[in-house]
Phi, psi and omega in degrees: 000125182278161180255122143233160186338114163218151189302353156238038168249325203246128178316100208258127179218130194258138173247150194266181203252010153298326208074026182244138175255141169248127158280088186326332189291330202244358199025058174222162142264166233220158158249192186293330196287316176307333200257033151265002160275326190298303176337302187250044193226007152081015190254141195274132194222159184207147178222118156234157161339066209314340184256332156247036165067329184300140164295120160235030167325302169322317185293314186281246231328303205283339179293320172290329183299303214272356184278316197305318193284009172275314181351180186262345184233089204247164199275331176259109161307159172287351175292277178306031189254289221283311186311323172287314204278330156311292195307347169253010164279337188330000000 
């Protein structure tokens, strides 16, 4: 069972309309890469939208998927891509 993000669980980090993100826990800003370490430092984050409040944790979470699969080792075949993209004629 996954936990979810709640603002009082999760390590809140706001991204400003600069595109730059701050981690409130550390009060500094952070780039994308920190927060694909936090990520694989096993830590529950939650990322909004500092002038509207919205959670857009999934969007920064899929912004890292897709800068790695720009990568020289991208982890998804266009077969397996294409198959997520099916899932959502569903």
């Amino acid at each position: 069972m996954t936990q979810e993000n709640t603002p009082d669980t999760a390590r809140l980090i706001k991204k400003y309309p600069n595109r730059r993100l701050y981690d409130t826990q550390t009060s500094a800003y952070i780039t994308l890469a920190d927060v694909k370490q936090l990520v694989l430092a096993n830590e529950t984050l939650q990322v909004v939208d500092a002038k509207s409040g919205e959670d857009i944790t999934r969007s920064v979470l899929l912004q890292i998927i897709l800068e790695e699969e720009a990568g020289d080792v991208p982890m998804f075949s266009a077969n397996a891509l294409a198959l997520i993209i099916r899932f959502y004629g569903i």
